[in-house]
C-alpha positions in Angstrom: -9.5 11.3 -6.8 -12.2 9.9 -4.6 -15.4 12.5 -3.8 -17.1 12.9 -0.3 -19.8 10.6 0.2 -23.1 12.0 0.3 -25.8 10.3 2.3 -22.7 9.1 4.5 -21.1 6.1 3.2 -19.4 3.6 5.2 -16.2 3.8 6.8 -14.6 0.4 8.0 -11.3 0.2 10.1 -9.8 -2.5 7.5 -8.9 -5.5 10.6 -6.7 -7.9 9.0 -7.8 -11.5 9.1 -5.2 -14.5 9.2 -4.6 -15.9 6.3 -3.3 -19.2 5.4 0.7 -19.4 5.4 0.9 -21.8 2.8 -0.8 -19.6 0.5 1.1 -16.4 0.9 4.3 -18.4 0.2 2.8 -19.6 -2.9 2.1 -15.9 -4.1 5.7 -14.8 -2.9 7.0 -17.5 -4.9 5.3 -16.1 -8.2 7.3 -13.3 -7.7 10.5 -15.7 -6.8 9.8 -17.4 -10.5 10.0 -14.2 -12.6 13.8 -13.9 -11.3 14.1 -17.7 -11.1 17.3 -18.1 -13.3 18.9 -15.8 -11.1 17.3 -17.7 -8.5 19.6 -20.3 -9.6 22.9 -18.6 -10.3 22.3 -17.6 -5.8 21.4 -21.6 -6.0 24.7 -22.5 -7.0 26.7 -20.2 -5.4 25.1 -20.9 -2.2 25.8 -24.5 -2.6 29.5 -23.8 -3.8 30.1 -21.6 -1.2 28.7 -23.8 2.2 29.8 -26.9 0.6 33.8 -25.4 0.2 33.7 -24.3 4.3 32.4 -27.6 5.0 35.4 -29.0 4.2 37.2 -27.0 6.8 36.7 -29.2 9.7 37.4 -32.6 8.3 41.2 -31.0 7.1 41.1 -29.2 11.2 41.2 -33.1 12.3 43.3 -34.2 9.5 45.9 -31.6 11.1 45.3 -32.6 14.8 45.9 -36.1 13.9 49.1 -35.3 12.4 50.4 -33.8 14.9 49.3 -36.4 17.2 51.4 -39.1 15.4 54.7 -36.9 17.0 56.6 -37.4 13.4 57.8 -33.0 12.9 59.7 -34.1 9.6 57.1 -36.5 8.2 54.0 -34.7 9.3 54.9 -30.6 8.9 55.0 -30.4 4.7 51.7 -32.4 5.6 50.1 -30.2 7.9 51.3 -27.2 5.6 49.7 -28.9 2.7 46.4 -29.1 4.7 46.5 -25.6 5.8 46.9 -24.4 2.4 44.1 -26.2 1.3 42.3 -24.4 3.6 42.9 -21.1 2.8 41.9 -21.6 -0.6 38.8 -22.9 0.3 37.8 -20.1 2.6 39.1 -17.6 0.4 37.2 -18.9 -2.4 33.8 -19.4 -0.4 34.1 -16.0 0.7 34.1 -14.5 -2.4 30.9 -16.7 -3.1 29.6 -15.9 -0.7 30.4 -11.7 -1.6 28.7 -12.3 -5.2 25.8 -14.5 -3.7 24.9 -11.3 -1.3 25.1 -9.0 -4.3 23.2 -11.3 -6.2 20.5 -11.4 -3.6 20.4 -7.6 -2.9 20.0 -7.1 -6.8 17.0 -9.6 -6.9 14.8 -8.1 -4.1 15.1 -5.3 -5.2 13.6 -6.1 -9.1 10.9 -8.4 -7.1 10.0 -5.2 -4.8 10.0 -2.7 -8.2 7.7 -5.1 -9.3 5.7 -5.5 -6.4 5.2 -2.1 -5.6 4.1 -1.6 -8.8 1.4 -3.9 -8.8 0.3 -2.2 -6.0 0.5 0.7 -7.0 -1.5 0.0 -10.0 -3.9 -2.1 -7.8 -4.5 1.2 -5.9 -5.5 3.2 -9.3 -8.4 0.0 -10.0 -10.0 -0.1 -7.1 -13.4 1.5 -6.6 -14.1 4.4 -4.8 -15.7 2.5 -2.1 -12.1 1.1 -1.3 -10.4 4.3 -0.3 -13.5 5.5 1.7 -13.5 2.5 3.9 -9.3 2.2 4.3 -7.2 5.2 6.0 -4.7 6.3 3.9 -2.0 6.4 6.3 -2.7 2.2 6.3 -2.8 1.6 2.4 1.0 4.0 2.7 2.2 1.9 5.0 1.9 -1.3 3.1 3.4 0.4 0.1 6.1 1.7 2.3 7.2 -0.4 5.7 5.6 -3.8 4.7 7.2 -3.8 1.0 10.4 -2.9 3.0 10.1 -5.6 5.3 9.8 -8.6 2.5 12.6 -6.8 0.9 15.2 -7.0 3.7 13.9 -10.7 4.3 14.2 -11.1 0.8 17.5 -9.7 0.6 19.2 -11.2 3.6 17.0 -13.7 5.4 16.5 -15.6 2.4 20.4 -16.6 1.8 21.0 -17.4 5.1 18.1 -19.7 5.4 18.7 -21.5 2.3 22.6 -21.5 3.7 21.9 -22.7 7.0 19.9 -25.5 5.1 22.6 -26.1 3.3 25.0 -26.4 5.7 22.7 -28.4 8.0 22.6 -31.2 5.2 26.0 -30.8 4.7 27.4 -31.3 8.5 25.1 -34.0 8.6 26.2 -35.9 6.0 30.3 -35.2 7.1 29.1 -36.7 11.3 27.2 -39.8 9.9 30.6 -40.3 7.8 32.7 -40.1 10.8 30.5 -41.6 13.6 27.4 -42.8 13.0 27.2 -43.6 16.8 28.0 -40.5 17.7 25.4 -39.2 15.4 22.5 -41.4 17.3 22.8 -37.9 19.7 20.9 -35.8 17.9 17.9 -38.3 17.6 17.0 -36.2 20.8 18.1 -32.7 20.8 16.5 -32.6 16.8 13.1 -33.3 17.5 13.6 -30.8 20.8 14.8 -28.2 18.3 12.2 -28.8 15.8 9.2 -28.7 18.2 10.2 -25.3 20.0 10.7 -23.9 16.5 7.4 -24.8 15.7 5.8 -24.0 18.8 6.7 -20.5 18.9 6.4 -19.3 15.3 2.6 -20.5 16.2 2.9 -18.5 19.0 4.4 -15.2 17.8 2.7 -15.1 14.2 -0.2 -13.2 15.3 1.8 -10.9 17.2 3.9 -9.9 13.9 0.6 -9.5 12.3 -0.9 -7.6 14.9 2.1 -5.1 14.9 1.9 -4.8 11.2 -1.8 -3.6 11.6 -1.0 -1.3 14.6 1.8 0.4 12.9 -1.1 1.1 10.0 -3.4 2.1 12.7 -0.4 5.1 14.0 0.6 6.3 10.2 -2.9 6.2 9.4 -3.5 8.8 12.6 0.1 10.7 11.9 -1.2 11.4 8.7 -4.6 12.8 9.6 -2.8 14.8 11.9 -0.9 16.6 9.9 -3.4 17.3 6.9 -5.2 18.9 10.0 -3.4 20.8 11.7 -4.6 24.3 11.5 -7.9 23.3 12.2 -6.1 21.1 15.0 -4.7 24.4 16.4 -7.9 26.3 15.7 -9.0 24.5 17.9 -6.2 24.0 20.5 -6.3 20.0 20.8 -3.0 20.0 20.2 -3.1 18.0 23.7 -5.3 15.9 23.0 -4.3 15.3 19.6 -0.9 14.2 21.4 -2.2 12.1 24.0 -4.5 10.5 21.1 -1.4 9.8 19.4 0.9 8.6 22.7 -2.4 6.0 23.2 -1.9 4.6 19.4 2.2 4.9 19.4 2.0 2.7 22.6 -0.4 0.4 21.0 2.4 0.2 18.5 5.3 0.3 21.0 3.7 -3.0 22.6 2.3 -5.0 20.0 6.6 -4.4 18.5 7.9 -5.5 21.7 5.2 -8.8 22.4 6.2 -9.9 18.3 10.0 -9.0 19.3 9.9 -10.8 22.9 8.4 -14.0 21.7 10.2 -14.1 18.4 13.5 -13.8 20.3 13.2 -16.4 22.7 13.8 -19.1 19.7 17.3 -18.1 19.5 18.4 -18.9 23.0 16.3 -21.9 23.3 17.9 -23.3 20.3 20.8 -22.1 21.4 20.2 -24.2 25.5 19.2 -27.6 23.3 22.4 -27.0 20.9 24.9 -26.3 23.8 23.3 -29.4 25.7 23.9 -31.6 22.5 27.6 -30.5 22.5 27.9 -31.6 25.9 27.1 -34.9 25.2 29.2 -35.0 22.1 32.1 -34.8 24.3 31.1 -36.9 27.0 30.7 -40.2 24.7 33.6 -39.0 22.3 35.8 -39.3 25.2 34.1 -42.6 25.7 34.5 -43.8 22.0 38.0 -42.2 22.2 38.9 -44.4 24.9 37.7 -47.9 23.3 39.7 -46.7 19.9 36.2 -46.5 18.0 37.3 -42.8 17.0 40.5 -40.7 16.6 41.2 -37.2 18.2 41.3 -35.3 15.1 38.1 -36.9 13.9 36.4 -36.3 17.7 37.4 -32.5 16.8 35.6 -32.5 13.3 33.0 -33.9 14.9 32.4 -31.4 17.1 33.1 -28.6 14.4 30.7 -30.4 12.5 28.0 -30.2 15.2 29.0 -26.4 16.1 28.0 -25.8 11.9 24.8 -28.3 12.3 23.7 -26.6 15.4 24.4 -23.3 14.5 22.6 -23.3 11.3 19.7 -24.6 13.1 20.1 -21.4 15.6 20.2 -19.0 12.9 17.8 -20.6 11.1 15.6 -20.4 14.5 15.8 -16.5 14.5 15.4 -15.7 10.5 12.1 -18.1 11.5 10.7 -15.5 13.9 11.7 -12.6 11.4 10.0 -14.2 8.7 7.0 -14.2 10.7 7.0 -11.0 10.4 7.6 -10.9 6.7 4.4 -13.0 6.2 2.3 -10.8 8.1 3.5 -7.7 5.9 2.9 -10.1 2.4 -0.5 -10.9 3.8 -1.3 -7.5 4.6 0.0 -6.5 0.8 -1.8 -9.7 -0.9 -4.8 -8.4 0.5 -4.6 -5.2 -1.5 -3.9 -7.0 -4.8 -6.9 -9.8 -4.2 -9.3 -6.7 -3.6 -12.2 -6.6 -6.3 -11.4 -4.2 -8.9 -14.4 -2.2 -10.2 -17.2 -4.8 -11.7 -16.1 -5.4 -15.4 -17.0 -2.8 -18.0 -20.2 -4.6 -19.6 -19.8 -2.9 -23.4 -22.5 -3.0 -25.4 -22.6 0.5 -26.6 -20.0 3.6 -27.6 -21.2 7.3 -27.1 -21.7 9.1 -30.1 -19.6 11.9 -31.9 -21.7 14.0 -31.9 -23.5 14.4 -28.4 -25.4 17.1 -26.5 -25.0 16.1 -22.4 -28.5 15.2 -21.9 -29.5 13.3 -18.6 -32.2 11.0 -17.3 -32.8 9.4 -13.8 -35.3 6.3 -14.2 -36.2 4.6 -11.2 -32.7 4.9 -9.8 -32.4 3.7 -5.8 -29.2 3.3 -4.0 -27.6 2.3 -0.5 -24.0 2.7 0.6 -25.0 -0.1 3.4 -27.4 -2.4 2.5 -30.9 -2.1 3.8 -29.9 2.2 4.7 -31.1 3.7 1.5 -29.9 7.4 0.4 -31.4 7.6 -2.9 -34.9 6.0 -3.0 -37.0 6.1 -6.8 -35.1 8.8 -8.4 -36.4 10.2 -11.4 -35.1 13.1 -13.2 -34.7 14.9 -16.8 -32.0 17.1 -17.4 -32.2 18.9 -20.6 -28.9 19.2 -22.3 -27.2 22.5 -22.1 -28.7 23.6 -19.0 -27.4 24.4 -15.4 -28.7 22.2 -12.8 -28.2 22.9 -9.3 -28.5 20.5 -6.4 -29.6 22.0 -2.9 -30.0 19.9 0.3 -29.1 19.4 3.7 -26.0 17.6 4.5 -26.4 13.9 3.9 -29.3 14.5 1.8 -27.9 12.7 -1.4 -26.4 15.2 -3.2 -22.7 13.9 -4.1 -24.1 10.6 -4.2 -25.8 11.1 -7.2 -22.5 12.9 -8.9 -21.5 9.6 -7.7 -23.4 7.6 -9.5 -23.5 9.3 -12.5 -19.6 9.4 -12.8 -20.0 5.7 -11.6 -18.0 5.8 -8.3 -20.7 3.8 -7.2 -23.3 1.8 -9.5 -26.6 2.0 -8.5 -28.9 -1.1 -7.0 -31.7 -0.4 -9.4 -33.1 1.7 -11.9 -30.5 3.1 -14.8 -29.0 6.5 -15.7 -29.0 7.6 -19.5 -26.6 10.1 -21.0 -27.6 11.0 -24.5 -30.2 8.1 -24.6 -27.1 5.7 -23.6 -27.4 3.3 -20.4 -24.1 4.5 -18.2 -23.7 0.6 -17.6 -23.6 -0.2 -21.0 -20.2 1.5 -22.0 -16.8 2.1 -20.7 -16.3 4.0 -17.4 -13.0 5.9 -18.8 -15.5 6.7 -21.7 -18.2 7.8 -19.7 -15.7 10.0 -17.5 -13.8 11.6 -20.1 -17.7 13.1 -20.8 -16.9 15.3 -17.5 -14.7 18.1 -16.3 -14.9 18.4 -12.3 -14.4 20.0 -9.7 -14.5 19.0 -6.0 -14.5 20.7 -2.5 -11.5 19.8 -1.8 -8.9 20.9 -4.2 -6.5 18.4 -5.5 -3.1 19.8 -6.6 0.0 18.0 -7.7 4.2 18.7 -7.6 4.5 20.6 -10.6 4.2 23.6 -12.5 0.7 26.4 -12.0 0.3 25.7 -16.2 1.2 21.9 -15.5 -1.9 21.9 -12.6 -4.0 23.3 -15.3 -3.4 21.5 -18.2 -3.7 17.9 -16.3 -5.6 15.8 -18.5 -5.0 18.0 -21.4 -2.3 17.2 -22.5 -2.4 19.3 -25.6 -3.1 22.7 -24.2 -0.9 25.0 -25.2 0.1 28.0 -22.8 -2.1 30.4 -25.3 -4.8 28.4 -23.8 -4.2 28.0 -20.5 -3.8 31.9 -20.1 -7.2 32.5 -21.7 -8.5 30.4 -19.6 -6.9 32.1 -16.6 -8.0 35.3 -17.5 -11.7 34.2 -17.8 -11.3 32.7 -14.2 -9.5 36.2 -12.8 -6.1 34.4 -11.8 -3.9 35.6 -14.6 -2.9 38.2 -13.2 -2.2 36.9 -9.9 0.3 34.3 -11.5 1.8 37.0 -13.5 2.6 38.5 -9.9 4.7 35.2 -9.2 8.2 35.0 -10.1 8.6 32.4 -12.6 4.6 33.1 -13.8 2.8 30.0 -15.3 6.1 28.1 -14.1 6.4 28.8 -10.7 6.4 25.3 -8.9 3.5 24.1 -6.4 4.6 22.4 -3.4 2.9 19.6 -0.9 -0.6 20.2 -2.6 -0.7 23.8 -2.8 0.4 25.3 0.7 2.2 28.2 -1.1 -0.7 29.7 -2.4 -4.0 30.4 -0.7 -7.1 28.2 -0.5 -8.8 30.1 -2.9 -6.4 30.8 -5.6 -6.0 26.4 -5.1 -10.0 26.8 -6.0 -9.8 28.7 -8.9 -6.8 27.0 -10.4 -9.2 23.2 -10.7 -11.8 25.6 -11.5 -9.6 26.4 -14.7 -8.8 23.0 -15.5 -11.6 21.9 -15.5 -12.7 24.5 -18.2 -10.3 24.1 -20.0 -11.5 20.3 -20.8 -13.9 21.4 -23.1 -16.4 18.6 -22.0 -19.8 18.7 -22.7 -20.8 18.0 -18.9 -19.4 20.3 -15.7 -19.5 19.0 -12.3 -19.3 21.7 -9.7 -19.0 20.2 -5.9 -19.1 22.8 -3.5 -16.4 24.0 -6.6 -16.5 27.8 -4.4 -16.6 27.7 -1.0 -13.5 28.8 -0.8 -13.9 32.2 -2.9 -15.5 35.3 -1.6 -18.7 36.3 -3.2 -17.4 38.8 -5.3 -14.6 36.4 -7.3 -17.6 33.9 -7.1 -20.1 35.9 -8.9 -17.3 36.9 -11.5 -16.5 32.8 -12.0 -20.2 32.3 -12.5 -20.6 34.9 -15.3 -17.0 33.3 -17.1 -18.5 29.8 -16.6 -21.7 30.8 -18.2 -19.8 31.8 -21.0 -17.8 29.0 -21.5 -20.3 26.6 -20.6 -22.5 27.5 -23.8 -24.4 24.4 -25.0 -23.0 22.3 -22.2 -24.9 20.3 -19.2 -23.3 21.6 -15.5 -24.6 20.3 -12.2 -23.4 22.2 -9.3 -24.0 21.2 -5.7 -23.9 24.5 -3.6 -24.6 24.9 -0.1 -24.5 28.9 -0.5 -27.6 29.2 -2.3 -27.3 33.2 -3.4 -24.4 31.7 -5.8 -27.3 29.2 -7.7 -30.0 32.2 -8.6 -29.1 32.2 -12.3 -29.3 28.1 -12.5 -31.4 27.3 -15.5 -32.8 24.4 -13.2 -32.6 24.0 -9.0 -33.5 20.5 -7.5 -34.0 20.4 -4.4 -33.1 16.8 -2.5 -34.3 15.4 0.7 -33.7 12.1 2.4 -33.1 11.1 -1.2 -35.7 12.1 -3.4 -36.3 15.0 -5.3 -38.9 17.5 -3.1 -39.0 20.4 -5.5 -38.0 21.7 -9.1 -38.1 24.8 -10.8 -36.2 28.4 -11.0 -35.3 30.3 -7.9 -38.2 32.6 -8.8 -40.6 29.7 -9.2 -39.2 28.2 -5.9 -39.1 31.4 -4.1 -43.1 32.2 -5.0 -44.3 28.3 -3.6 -42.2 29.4 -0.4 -41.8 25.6 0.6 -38.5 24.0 1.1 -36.3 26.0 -0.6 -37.9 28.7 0.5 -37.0 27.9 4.0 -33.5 27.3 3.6 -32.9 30.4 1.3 -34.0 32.9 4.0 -32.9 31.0 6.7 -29.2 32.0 5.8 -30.2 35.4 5.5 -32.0 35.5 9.1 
């Protein structure tokens, strides 16, 4: 779960940069070797399979010169021998063929499970800082459409490049064993089809990695779209919101088509230098025909030969311009997985058994960007068991230092002790497992109301998670449901109201039993009345425990044991909301100023 920023941290729009080809082959190819003796089985099947239809032509002109020689009696159990040969060979290849496509189908997909999964778990190690600076609709759409693309290369691309190689060797090897003059042809239209290849995958490699970003760029918008559309039609920019969104789709639309125009011209360029080469096969076949250097039969598998060569080479031309594409989407994936994790735990100590929440600033200063500072010489004592509120204006620095406390962020200087421990001197998952929270923005999951509750308890039993309900006021509104604790939350809570989503992280996060409660803006969306009843329950429950709660409302803070009041980073005032109210400074001011 990643928490607002306070003091406004940085937001980036996550522009992919070229990498080098080379390398992102080399990283697809680690993927290649954890399947590799499957990898092999395709091997040989592939080769089985081309190698059995490149036999094909050479029996074609075996039959043609049979029946040149005129001889019906001699030459027909001959040319019937030859044609069953044939069948059988086909028949045979195409089956190979059948279990090599299977084969290949079954290994993209374990390579994309295993993929996904990495980046999956790449996602759950990256900082905070990450997800603040990348749209989510981007980092879906590399787990989603660019994973899909390497997979249908992987699945289909692949075996038909490494058969069109295949074949190309082949056929090559079959025309040099007929004519070698014949073969001297292709010492032109080669090096043409080789230096067009070449020229535009340069050309239309950029554009498949500009359209991978672009499509990021729209699902990254689609998805803010609709996580906002009733204050989208509060508003009424529906309009704009759909011109906005016909401006990004027709990025998209044209940086698809530029990829797709250029990437397609290979084919039918290939396909021009290919169609010229046969040309000239026939003209000096004739010629070689003439002057006896070459049968008829063998001037036919020649040119069947050439048709396989150069029709390899044409395929192999357009898979090219597709894998383009499939290099821009591993690039775009790579990048995820070679993001920093979080800084290496640096372990020195382990919190104690027995522990009592207490919490000290010492000198603490920190900038999201560096040279803007939002927490400047921070120094604060918070006595264990006691309710600290945090009061500012917005951007002031209050989430920022929940966030470095929990370690979302580290801080540039200074440390923060819990318990007379240095936070950077033991395990994050330790230090977190110290705190039950809950944010402004309620997270709920697919599952069950006691399921929503009990997250990260694993142990609760529904005893508990009732008594818990009960002391938050919710029981009996999920008694009122019709399966009760059971009853199944959908697509992050829309079938229940914004409050009732409040109260129910309210209640997990009681029912932690952690010695330290974080409260971030944990009711704005309860009515003063529920509110006031929450902060009686949580005082109750909260007994010998630390709680900081940021609150904007500041008639919901009067009973904190403690109120620190934050501007521009540093800590202005500190006392009760008596004490406060009686030096009629800052607080003051913004306590009656929501009253006037």
């Amino acid at each position: 779960m990643s928490m607002p920023r306070g003091g406004g941290g940085p937001i980036s729009d996550a522009i992919d940069k070229p990498q080098n080809t080379k390398a992102t082959l080399m990283k697809l190819m680690k993927y290649i070797k954890a399947q590799r003796w499957l990898f092999i089985l395709a091997i040989v099947l592939s080769v089985s399979a081309n190698a059995l239809q490149l036999i094909g032509p050479y029996l074609t002109g075996q039959v043609i010169d049979y029946i040149k020689l005129g001889d019906f009696a001699f030459t027909w159990p001959k040319i019937q021998q030859v044609i069953l040969l044939m069948i059988i060979f086909y028949a045979f290849s195409a089956a190979m063929m059948y279990a090599l496509q299977i084969l290949m189908i079954y290994i993209s997909q374990r390579i994309v499970v295993s993929m996904r999964k990495d980046l999956f778990e790449k996602f759950t190690s990256l900082p905070v800082s990450y997800f603040d600076r990348h749209q989510i609709g981007d980092m879906l759409s590399r787990m989603s459409y660019d994973i899909d693309t390497i997979n249908t290369s992987m699945s289909s691309d692949v075996v038909q490049l490494f058969g069109s190689i295949i074949t190309v060797i082949g056929a090559f090897g079959m025309m040099a064993f007929i004519s070698p003059l014949l073969l001297l042809i292709f010492v032109i239209t080669i090096p043409a089809s080789i230096y067009t290849t070449r020229y535009l995958a340069k050309k239309t490699r950029p554009l498949f990695r500009i359209r991978s970003r672009k499509l990021g760029d729209m699902n990254g918008f689609i998805e803010e779209t609709i996580s906002g559309q009733k204050t989208i039609k509060a508003y009424s920019q529906q309009d704009k919101m759909i011109e906005d969104f016909k401006a990004k789709n027709l990025d998209a639309s044209e940086a698809y088509y530029k990829a797709d125009y250029y990437g397609s011209m290979t084919g039918p360029a290939i396909s021009l230098i290919n169609n010229i080469s046969m040309a000239l096969i026939s003209l000096f076949g004739s010629l070689l025909y003439l002057f006896t250097y070459i049968t008829l039969g063998n001037i036919s598998s020649f040119l069947l030969y050439s048709r396989k060569f150069s029709g390899p080479i044409n395929e192999a031309a357009n898979i090219v311009a597709e894998l383009q594409s499939t290099l821009a989407a591993s690039e775009r994936v790579f990048r995820v997985l070679e993001s920093e994790n979080e800084t290496e735990d640096l372990v020195t100590q382990l919190y104690p058994k027995t522990d009592t929440g207490e919490v000290v600033f010492e000198h603490v200063n920190f900038s999201y960007i560096q040279g803007v500072p939002v927490i400047k010489d921070l120094n604060l004592h918070v006595k264990p068991g006691s309710i600290v509120a945090i009061v500012g204006q917005t951007g002031a620095g209050k989430t920022t230092m929940i966030n470095l406390l929990m370690r979302f962020y580290d801080v540039d200087s200074g440390r923060i002790l819990i318990d007379g421990i240095d936070i950077h001197t033991t395990k994050r998952k330790d230090l977190r497992e110290q705190f039950a929270m809950v944010l402004q923005d309620s997270w709920l999951f697919y599952g069950s109301i006691f399921e929503n509750i009990s997250y990260g308890h694993p142990d609760a039993t529904l005893e508990d998670v009732i008594r818990i309900a009960k002391e938050v006021n919710i029981h009996y509104f999920i008694e009122r449901l019709p399966l009760g604790y059971d009853t199944i939350i959908t697509d992050d809570g829309i079938n229940i109201s914004k409050g009732q989503k409040q109260l129910i992280t309210i209640a997990r996060a009681m029912l932690q039993d952690r010695k330290m409660i974080i409260l971030d803006e944990a009711t704005s969306n309860v009515d003063t009345r529920t509110e006031m009843k929450i902060q009686k329950a949580m005082r109750k429950l909260m007994e010998n425990k630390t709680c900081f709660i940021i609150a904007h409302r500041l008639s919901t803070i009067k009973n904190a044991d403690v109120i620190l009041v934050v501007n521009d980073g540093n800590i202005v005032e500190k006392g009760t909301h008596d004490s406060l109210m009686e030096e009629k400074g800052y607080y003051y001011q913004m306590f009656m100023s929501q009253f006037e």
